[in-house]
mmCIF file of the N, C-alpha and C atoms, coordinates in Angstrom:
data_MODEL
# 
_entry.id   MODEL 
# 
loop_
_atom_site.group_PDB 
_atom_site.id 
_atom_site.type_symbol 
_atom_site.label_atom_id 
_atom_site.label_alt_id 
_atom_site.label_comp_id 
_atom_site.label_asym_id 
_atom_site.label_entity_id 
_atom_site.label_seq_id 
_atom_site.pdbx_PDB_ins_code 
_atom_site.Cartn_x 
_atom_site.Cartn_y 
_atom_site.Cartn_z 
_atom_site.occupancy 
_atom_site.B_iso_or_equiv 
_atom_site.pdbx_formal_charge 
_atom_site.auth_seq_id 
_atom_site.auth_comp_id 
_atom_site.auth_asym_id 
_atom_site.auth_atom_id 
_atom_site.pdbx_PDB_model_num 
ATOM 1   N N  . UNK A 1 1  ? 117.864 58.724 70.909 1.00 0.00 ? 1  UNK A N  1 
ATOM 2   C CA . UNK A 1 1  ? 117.184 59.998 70.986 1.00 0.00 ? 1  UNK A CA 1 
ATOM 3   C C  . UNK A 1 1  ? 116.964 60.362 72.451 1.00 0.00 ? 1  UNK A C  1 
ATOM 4   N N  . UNK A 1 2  ? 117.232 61.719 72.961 1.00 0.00 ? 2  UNK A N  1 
ATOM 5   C CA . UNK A 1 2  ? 117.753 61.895 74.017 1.00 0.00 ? 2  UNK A CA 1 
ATOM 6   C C  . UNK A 1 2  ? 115.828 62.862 74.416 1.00 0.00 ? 2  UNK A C  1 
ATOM 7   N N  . UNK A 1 3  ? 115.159 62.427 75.338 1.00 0.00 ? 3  UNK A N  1 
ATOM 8   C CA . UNK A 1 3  ? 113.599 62.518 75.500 1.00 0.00 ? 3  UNK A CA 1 
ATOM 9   C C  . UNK A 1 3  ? 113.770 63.736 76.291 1.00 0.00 ? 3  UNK A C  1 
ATOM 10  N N  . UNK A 1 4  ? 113.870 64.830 75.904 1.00 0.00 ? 4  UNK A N  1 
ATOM 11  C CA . UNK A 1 4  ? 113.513 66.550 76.931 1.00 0.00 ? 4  UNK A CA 1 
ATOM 12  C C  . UNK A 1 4  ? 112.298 66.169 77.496 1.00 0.00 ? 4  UNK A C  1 
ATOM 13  N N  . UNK A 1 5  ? 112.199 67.423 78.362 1.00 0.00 ? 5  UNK A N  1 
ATOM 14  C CA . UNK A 1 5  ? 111.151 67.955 79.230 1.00 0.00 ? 5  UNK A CA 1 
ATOM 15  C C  . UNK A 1 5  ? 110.272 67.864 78.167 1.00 0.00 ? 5  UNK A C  1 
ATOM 16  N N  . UNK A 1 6  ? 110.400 69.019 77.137 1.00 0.00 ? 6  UNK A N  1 
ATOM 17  C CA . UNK A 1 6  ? 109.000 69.652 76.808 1.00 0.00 ? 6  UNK A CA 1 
ATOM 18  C C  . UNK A 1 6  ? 108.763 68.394 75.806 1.00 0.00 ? 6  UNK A C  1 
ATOM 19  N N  . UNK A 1 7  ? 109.630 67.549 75.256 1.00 0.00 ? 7  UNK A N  1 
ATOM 20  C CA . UNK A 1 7  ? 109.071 66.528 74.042 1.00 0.00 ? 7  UNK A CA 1 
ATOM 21  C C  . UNK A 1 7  ? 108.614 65.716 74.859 1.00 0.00 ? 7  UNK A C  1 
ATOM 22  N N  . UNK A 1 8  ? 108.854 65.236 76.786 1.00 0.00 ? 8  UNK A N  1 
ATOM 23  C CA . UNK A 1 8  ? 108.058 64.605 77.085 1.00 0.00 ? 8  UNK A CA 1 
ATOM 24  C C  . UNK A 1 8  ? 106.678 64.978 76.980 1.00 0.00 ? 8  UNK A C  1 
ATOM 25  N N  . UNK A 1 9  ? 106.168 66.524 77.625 1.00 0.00 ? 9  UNK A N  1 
ATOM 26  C CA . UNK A 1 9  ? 104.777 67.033 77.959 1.00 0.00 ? 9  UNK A CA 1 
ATOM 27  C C  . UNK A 1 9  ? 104.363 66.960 76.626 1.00 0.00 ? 9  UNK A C  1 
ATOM 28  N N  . UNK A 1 10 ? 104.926 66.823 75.353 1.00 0.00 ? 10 UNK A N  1 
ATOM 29  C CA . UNK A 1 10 ? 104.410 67.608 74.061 1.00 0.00 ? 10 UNK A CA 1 
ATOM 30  C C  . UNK A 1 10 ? 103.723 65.803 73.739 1.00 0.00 ? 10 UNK A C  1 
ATOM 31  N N  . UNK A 1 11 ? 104.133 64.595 74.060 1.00 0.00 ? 11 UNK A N  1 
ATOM 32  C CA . UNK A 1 11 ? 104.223 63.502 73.345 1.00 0.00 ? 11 UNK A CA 1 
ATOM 33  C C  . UNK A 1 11 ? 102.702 63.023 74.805 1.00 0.00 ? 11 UNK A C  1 
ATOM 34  N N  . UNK A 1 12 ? 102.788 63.698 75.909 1.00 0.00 ? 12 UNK A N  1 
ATOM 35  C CA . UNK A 1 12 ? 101.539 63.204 76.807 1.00 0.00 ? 12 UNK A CA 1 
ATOM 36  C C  . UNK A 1 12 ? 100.237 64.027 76.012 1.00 0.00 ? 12 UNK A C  1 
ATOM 37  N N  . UNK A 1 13 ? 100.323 65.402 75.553 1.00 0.00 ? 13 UNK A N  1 
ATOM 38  C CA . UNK A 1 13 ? 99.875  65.560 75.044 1.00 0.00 ? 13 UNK A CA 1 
ATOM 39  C C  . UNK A 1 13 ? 98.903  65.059 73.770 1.00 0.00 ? 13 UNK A C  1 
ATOM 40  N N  . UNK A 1 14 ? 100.162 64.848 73.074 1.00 0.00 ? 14 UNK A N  1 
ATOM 41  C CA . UNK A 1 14 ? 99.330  64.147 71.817 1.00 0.00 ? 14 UNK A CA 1 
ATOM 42  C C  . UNK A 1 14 ? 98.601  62.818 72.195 1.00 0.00 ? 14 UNK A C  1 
ATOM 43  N N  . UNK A 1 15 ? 98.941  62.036 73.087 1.00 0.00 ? 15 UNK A N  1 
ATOM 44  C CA . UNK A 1 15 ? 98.508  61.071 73.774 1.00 0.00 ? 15 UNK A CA 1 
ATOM 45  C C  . UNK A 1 15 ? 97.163  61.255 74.036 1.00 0.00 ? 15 UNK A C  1 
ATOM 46  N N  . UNK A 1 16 ? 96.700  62.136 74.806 1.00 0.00 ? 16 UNK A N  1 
ATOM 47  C CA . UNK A 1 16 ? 95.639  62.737 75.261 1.00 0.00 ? 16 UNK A CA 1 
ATOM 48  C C  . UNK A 1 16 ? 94.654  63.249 74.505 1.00 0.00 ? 16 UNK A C  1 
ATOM 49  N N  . UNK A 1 17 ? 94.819  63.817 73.500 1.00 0.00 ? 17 UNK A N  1 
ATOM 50  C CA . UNK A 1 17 ? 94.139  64.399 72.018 1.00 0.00 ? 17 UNK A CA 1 
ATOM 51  C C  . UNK A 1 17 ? 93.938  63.413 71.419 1.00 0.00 ? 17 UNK A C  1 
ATOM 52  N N  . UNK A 1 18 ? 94.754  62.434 70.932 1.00 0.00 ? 18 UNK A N  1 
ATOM 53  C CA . UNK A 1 18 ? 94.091  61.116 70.523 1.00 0.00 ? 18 UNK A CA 1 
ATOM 54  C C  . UNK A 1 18 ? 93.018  60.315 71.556 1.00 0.00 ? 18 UNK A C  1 
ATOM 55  N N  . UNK A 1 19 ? 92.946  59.938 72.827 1.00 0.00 ? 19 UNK A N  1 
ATOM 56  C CA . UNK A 1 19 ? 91.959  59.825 73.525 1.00 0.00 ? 19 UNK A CA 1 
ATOM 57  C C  . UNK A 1 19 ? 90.837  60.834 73.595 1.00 0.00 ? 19 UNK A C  1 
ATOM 58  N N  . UNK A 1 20 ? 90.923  61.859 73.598 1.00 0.00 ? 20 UNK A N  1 
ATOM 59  C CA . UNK A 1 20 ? 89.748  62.344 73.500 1.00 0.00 ? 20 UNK A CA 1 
ATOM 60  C C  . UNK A 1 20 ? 89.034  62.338 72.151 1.00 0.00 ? 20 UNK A C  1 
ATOM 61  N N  . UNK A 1 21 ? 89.815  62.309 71.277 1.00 0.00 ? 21 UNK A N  1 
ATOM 62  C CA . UNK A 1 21 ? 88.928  62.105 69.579 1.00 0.00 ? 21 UNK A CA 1 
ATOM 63  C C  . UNK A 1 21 ? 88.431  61.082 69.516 1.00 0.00 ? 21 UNK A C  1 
ATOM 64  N N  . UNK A 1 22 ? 89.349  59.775 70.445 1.00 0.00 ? 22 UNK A N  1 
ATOM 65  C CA . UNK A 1 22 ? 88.566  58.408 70.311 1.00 0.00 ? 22 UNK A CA 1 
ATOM 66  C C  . UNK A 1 22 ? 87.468  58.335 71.229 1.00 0.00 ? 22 UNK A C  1 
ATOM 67  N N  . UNK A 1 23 ? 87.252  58.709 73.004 1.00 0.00 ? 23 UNK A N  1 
ATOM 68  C CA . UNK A 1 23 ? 86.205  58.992 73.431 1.00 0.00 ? 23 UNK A CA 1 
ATOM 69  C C  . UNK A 1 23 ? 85.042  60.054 73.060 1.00 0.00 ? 23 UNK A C  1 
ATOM 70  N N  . UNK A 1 24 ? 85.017  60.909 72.411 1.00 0.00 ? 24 UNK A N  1 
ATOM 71  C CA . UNK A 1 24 ? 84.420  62.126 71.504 1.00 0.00 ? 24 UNK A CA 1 
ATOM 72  C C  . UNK A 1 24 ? 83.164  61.123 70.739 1.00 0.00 ? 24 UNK A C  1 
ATOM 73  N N  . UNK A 1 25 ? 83.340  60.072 70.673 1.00 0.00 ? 25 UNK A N  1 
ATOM 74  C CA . UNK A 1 25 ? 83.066  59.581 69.246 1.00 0.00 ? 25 UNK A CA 1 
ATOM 75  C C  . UNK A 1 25 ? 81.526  58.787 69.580 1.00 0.00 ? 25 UNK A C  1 
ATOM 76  N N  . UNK A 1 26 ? 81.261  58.513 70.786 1.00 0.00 ? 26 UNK A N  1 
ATOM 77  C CA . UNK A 1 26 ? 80.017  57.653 71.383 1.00 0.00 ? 26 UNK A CA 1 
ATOM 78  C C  . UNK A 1 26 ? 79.081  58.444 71.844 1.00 0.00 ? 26 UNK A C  1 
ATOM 79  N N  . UNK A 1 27 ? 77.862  58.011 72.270 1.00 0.00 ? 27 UNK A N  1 
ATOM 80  C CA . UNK A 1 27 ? 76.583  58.995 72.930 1.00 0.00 ? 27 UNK A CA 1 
ATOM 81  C C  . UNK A 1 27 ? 76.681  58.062 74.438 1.00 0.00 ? 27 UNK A C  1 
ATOM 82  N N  . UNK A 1 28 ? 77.441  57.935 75.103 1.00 0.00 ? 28 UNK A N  1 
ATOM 83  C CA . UNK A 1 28 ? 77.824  57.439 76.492 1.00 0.00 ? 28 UNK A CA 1 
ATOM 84  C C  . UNK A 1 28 ? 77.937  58.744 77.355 1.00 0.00 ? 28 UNK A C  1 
ATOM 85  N N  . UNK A 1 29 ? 77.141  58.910 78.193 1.00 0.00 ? 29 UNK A N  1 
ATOM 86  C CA . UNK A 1 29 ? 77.129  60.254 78.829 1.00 0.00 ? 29 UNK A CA 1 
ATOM 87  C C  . UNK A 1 29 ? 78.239  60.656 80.092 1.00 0.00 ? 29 UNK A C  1 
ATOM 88  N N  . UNK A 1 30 ? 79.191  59.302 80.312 1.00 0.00 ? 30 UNK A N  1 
ATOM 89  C CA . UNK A 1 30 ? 80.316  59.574 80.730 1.00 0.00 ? 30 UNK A CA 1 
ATOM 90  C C  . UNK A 1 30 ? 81.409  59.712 80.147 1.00 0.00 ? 30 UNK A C  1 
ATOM 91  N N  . UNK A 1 31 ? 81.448  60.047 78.547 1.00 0.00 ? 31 UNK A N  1 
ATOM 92  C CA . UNK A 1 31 ? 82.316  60.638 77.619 1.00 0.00 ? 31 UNK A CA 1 
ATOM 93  C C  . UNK A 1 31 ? 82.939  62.119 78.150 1.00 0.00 ? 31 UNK A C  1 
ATOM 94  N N  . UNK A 1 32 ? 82.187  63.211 78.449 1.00 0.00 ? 32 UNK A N  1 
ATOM 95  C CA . UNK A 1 32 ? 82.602  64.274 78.535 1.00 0.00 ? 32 UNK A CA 1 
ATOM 96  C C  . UNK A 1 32 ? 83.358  64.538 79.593 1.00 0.00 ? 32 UNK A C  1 
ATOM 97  N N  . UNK A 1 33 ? 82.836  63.339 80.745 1.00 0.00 ? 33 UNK A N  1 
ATOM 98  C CA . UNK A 1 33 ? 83.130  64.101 82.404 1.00 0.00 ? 33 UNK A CA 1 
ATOM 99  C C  . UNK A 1 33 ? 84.416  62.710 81.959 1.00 0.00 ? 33 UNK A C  1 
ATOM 100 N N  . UNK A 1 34 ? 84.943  61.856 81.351 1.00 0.00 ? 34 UNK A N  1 
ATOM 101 C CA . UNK A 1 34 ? 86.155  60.913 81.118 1.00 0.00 ? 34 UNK A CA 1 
ATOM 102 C C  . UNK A 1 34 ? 87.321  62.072 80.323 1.00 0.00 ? 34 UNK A C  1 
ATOM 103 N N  . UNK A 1 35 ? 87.076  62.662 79.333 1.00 0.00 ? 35 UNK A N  1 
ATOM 104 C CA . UNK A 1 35 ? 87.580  64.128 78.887 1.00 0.00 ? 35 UNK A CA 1 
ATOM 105 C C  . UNK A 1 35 ? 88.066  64.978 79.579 1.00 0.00 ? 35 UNK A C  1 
ATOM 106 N N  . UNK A 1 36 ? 86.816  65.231 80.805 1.00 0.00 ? 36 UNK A N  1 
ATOM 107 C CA . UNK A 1 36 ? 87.370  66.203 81.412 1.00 0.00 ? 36 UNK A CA 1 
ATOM 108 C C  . UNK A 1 36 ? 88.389  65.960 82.603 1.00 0.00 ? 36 UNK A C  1 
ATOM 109 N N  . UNK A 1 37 ? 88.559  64.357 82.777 1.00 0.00 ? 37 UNK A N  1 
ATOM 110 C CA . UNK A 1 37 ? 89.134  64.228 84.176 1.00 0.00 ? 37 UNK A CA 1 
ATOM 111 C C  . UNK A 1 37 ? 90.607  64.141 83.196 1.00 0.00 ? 37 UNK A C  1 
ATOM 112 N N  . UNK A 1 38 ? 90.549  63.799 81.991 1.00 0.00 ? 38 UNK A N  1 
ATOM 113 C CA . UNK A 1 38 ? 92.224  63.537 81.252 1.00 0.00 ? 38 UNK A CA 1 
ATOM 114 C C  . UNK A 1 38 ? 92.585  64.791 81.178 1.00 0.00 ? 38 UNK A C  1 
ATOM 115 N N  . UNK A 1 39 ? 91.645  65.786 80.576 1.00 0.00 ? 39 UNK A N  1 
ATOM 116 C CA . UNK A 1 39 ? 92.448  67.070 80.705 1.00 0.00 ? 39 UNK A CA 1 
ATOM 117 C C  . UNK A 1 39 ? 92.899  67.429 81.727 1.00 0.00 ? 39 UNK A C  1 
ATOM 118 N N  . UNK A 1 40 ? 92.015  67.523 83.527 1.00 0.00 ? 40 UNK A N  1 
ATOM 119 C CA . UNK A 1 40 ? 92.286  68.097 84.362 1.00 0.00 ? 40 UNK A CA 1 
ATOM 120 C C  . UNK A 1 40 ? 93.835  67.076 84.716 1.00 0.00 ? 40 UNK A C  1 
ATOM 121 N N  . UNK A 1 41 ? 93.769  65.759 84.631 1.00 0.00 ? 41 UNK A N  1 
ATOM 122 C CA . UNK A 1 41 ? 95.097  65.342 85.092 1.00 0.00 ? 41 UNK A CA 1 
ATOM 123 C C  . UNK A 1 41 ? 96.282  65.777 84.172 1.00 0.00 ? 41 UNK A C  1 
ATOM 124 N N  . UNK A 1 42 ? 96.120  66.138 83.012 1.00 0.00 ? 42 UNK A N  1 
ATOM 125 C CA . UNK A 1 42 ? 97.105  66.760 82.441 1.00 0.00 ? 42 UNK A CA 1 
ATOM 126 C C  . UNK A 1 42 ? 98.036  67.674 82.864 1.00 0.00 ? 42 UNK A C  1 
ATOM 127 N N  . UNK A 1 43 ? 96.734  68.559 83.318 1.00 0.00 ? 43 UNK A N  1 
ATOM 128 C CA . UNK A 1 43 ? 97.067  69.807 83.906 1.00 0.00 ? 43 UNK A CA 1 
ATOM 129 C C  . UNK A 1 43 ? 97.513  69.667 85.164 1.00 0.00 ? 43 UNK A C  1 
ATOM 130 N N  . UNK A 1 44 ? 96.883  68.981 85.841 1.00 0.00 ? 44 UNK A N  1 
ATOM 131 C CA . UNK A 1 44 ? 97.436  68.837 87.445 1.00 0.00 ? 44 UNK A CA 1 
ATOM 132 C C  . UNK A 1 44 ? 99.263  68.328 87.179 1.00 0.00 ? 44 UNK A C  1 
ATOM 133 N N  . UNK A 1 45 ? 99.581  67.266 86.438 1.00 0.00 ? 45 UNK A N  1 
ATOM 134 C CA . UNK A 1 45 ? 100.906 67.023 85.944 1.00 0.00 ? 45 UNK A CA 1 
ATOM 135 C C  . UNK A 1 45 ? 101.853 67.662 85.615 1.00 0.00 ? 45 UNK A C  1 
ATOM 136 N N  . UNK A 1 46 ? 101.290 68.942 84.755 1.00 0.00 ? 46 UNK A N  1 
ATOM 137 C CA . UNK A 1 46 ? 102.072 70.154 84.351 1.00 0.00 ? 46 UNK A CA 1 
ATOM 138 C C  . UNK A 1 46 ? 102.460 71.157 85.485 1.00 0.00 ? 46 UNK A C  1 
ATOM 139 N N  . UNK A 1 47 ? 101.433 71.286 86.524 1.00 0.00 ? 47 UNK A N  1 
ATOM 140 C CA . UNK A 1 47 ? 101.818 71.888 87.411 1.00 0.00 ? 47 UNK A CA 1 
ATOM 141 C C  . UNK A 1 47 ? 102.560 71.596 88.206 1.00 0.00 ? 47 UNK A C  1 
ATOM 142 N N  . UNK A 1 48 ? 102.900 70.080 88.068 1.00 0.00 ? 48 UNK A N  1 
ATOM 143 C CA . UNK A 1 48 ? 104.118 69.982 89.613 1.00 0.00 ? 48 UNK A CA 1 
ATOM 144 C C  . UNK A 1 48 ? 105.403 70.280 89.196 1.00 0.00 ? 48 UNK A C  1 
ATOM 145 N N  . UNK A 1 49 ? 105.717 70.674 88.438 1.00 0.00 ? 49 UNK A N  1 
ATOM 146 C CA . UNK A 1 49 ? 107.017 71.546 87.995 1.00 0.00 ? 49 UNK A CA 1 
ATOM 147 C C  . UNK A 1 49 ? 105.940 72.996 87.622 1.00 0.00 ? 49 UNK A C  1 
ATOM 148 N N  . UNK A 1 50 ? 107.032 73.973 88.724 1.00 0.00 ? 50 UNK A N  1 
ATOM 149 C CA . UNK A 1 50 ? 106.954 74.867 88.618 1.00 0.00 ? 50 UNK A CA 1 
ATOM 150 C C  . UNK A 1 50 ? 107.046 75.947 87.798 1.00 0.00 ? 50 UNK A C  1 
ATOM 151 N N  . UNK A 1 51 ? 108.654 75.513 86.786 1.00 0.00 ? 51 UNK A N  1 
ATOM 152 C CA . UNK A 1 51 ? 108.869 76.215 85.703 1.00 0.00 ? 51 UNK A CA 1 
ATOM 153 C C  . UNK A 1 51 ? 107.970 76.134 84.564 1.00 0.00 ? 51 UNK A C  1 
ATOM 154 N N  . UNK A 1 52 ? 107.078 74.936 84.575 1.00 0.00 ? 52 UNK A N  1 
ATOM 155 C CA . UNK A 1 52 ? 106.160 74.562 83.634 1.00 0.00 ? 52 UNK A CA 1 
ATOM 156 C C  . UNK A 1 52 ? 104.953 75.171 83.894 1.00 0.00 ? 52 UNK A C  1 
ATOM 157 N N  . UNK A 1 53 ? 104.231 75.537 85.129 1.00 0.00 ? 53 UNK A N  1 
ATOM 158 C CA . UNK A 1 53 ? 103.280 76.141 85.712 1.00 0.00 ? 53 UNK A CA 1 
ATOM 159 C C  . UNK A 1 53 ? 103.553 77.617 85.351 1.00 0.00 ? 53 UNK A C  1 
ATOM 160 N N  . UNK A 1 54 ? 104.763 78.130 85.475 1.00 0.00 ? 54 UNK A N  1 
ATOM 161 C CA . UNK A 1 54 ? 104.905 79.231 85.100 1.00 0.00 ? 54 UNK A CA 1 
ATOM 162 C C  . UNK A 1 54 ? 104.444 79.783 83.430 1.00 0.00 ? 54 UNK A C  1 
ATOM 163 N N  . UNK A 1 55 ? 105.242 78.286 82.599 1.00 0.00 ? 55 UNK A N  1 
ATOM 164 C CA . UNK A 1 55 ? 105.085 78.684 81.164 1.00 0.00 ? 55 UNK A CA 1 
ATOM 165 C C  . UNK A 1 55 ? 103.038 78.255 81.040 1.00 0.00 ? 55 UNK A C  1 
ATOM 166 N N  . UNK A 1 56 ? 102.704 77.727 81.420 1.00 0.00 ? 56 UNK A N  1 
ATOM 167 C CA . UNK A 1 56 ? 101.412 77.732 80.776 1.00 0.00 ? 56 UNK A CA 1 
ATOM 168 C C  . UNK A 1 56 ? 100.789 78.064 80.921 1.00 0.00 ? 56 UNK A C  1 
ATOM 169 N N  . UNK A 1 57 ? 100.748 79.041 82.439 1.00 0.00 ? 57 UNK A N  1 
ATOM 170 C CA . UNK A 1 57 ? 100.123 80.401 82.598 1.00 0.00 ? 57 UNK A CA 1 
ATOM 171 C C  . UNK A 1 57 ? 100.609 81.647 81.854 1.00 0.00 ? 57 UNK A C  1 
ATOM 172 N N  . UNK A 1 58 ? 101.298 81.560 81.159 1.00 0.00 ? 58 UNK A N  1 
ATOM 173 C CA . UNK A 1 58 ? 101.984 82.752 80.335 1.00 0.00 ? 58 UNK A CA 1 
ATOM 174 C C  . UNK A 1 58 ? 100.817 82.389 78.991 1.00 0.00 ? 58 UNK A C  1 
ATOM 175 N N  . UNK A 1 59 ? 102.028 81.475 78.854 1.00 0.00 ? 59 UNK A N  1 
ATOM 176 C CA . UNK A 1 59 ? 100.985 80.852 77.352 1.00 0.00 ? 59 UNK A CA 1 
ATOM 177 C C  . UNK A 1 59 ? 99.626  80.861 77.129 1.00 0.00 ? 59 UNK A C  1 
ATOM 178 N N  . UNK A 1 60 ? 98.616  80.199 78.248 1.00 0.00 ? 60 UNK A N  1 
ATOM 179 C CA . UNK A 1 60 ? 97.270  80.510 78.047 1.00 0.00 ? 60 UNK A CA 1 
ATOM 180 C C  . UNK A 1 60 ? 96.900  82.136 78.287 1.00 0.00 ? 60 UNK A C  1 
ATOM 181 N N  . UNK A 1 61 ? 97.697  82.911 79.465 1.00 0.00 ? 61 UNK A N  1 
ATOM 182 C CA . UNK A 1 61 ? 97.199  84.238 79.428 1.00 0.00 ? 61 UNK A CA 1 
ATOM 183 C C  . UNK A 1 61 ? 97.350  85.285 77.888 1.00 0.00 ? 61 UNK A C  1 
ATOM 184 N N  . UNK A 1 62 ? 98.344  84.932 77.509 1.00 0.00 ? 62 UNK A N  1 
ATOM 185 C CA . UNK A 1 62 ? 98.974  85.643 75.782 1.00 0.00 ? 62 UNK A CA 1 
ATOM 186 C C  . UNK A 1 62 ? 98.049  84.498 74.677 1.00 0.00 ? 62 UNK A C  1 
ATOM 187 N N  . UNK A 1 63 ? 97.281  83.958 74.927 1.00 0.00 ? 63 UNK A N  1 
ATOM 188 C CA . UNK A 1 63 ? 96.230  83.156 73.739 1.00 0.00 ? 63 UNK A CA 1 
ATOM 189 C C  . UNK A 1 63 ? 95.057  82.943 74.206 1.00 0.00 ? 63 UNK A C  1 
ATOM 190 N N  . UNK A 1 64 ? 94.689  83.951 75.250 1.00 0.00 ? 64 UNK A N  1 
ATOM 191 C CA . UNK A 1 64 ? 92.985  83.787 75.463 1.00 0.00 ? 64 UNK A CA 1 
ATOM 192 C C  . UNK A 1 64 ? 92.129  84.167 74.661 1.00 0.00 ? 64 UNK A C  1 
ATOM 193 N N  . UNK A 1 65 ? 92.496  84.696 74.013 1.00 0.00 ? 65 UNK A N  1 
ATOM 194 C CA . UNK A 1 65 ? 92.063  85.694 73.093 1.00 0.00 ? 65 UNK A CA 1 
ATOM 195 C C  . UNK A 1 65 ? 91.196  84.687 71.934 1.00 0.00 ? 65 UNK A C  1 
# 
């Protein structure tokens, strides 16, 4: 099976959503700010390709809603 771009970002993804459902789950008050640093590195990741920075500013601007 030949691993694309986007089935890589799509598979860090799900990666990430499962960590946060499993950190979600305690009253540890460094749960949220551990959440928030996986999302922000997500995002920082997505952005170093450009063409990808491009699509997920599209994408979040057309689903803010």
């Amino acid at each position: 099976m030949h691993l694309t771009k986007n089935r890589f970002y799509q598979s860090i993804f799900y990666i990430l959503i499962s960590f946060l459902i499993i950190f979600n789950g305690g009253n540890y008050d460094m749960y949220p700010q551990f959440n928030f640093v996986l999302v922000g590195s997500f995002f920082l990741y997505c952005f170093t390709d450009l063409n990808y920075k491009a699509h997920i500013k599209k994408f979040f601007f057309e689903n803010k809603k």
